[in-house]
N, C-alpha and C positions, 0 to 999 in steps of 0.2 A: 504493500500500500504506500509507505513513505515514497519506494523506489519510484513510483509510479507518479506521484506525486511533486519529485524533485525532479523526474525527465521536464515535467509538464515546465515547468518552473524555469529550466533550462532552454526550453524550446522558446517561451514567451522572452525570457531573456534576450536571448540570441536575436527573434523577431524584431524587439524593440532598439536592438541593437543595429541589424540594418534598415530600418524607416528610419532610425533618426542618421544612419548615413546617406541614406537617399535623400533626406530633406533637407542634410546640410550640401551633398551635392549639389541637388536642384538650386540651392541659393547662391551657389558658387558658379553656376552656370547662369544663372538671373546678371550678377556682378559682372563677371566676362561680357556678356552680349550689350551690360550699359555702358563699359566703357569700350567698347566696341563700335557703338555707336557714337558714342560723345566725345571721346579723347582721340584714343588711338585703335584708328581701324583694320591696323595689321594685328590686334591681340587677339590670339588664340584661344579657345575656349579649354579647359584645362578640366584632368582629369585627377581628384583625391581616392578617389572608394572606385577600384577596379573592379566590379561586377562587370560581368560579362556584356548586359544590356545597356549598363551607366558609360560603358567605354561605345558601346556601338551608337550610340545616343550621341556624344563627343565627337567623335566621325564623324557623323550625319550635317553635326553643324559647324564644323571646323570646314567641311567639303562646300556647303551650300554660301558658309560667306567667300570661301577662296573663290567658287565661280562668280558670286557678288562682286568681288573686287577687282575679277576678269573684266568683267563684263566693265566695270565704273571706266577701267583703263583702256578701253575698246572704245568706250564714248568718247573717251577722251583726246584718244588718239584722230578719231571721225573727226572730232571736232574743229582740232586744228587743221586736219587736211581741208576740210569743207574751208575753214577761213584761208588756208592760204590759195585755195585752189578760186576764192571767190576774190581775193585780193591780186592774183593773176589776171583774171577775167576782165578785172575791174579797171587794173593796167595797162592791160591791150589793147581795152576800149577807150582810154584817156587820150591817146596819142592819135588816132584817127580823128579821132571828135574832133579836139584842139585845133588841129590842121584843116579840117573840112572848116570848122568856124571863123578860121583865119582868113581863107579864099571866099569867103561869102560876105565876109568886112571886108576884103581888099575888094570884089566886086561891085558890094555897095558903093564903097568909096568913087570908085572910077566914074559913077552916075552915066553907065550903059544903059544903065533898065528903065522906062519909063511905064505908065499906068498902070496895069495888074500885074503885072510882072514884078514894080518893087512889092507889091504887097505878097507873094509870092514869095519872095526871095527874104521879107518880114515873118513870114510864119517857116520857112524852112528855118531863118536862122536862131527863133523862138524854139523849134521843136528841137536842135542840137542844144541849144542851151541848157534846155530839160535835161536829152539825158548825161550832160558832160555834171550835169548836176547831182543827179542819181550814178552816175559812175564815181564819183567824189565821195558821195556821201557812203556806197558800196567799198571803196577802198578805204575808208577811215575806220569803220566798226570793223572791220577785217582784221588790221593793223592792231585796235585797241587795244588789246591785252597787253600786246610787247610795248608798246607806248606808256604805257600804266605801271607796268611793274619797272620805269627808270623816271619816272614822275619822282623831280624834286620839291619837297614842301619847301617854304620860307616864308619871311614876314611877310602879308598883305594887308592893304589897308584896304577892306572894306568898301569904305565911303568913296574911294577914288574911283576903285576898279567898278563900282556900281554906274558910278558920275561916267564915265570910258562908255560904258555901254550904252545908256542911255543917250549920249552925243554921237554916237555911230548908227543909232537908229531915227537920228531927228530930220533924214530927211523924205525916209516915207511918212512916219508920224505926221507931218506937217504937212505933205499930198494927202493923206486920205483922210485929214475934217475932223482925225477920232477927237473927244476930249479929253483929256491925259493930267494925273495927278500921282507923282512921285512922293513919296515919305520916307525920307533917309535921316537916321539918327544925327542930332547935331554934331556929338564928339564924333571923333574920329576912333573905327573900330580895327584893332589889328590882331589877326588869325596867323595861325602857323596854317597854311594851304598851299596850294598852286595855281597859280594867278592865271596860270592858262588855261586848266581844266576847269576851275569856278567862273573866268569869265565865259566860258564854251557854255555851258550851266544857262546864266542868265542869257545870252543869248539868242539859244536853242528855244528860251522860252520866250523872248520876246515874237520869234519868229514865227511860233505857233498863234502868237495871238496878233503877228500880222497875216495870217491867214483868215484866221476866224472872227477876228474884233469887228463887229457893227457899228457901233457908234461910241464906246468910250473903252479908254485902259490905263487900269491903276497897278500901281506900283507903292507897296510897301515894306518896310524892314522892323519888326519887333524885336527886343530882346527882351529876356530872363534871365535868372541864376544860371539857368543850366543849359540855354540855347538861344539860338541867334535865326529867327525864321526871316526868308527872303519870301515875301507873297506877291503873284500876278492875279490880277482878275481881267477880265473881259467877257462883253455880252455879245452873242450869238445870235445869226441873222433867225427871223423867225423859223420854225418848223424844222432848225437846223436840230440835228443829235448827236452824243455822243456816247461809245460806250465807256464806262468810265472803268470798268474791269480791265480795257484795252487801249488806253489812253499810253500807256508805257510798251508798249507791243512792237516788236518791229514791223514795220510796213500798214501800220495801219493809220487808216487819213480820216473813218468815220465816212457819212454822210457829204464828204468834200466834193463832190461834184468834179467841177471846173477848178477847185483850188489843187495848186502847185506844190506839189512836195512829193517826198520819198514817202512818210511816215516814218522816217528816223531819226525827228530831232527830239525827241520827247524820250525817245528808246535811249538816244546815246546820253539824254541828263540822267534817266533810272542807272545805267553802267556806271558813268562816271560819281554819280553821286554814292552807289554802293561801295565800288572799290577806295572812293575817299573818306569813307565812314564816315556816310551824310541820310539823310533819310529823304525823299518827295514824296509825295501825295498830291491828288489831283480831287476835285469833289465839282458835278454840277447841281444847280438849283436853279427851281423856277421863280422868277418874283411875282408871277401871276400864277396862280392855281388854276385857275381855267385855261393857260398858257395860249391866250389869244391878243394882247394888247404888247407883249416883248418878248423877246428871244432870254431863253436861258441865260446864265450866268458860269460863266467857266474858270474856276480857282486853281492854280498851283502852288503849294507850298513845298521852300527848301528849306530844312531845318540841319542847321550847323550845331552840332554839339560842344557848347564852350568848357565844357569844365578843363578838355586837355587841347582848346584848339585855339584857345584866345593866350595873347599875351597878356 
């Protein structure tokens, strides 16, 4: 009876003995797969309690992230060939354009053509401009990456390189009627950045909203403790939309009809603002709920993080 009694005992032992090695396994493979995911994606998932099923288990997911990390390095690899094979294409195409657009000014110039013919020779040299435009804008996101990873920060001042921008845009501003109201801090704001990638930034954005601006574009600059927001607004011809999911998207122009662009100056601020560890957002609203008497309202905001970016 004891005998029988102390097997029992033993057996229940021993049980309790491998659940609780399985459950400190299971946890220890829980630990591996989080920093697997969060830190370092080469770690292995590791094996304490060699049961036969606990090691085959181990296998299974040590195999399934190695072809994970196959596969991540196979995108990877597509990646850059897509961009340089798109940065080729891009370059091939620059140097015919260029040339073709230069004999269509040196012909203008010569004033051979006379009635339909210049206008003719106006819409041939409009449609190379387009795509010498779209070939530009196609070889810069190409490029961006290797551009980006030899991006020098240094002091910028803010209020100047804003003042820069706005006086390169003042002479469509003043052809198209808009109403326009700038708000820039009185001091003077100085950021460790790159004066070339932040003024590419605003812009990218003014550009967008000389596409789309109806009748007014404001411009202003907030600051906080712990950020420095760069805001555009502009309103939108009636019945115009946007999607705002895809407002950051490459190649996308919305509802743009007739309007000029690639759809990648909005793309290349989302890039450039990420790899500079910056944040945008975009947001529309209607001022009219029956959205009958004005066009939508179209916002973007660039939010600089000052705590490690201001001097």
């Amino acid at each position: 009876m004891y005998f029988v009694i102390g097997v029992l005992a033993l057996c229940l032992l021993v049980m309790a003995f491998r659940l609780f090695q399985y459950k400190r396994q299971m946890s220890a493979f829980a630990s591996d797969i989080r920093k697997r995911m969060e830190k370092d994606h080469n770690q292995p998932v590791s094996v304490d309690y060699f049961g036969r099923d606990v090691v085959a288990l181990a296998e299974a997911l040590n195999g399934y992230t190695d072809l994970q990390k196959e596969q991540l390095l196979q995108y990877e690899r597509d990646r850059r060939y897509l961009k340089n094979l798109i940065a080729g294409i891009s370059h091939d195409f620059r140097t015919p354009l260029t040339a073709g657009l230069g004999y269509l000014q040196m012909l203008e110039k010569s004033g051979g053509l006379d009635g339909e013919n210049v206008e003719y020779l106006q819409i041939a040299m409009e449609k190379l401009r387009y795509l010498k435009h779209l070939s530009d804008d196609f070889f810069e996101v190409s490029t961006l990456d290797a551009k980006l990873s030899e991006a020098v920060f240094e002091q910028v001042n803010l209020n100047n390189l804003l003042s820069e921008c706005i006086l390169e845009q003042h002479a469509w501003i003043e052809a198209s009627g808009l109403a326009v109201s700038f708000l820039l801090p009185e001091q003077d704001v100085l950021l460790c950045s790159n004066a070339h990638y932040l003024k590419r930034m605003v812009n990218n954005m003014f550009s967008n909203a000389r596409k789309y601006a109806k009748s007014f574009l404001n411009m202003s600059v907030t600051m906080t403790k712990d950020d420095i927001v760069i805001t555009m607004e502009n309103d939108m011809e009636q019945g115009a939309s946007l999607d705002i999911d895809q407002v950051f998207d490459a190649f996308y122009r919305g509802d743009s009809g007739s309007k000029r662009g690639s759809g990648m100056g909005l793309y290349v601020v989302k890039i450039l603002s990420e790899r500079l560890g910056y944040q945008v957002s975009a947001f529309v609203e209607s001022p009219d709920p029956e959205g009958e008497s004005a066009g939508n309202i179209f916002r973007i905001s660039l939010t600089i993080g000052v705590k490690i970016k201001i001097f």
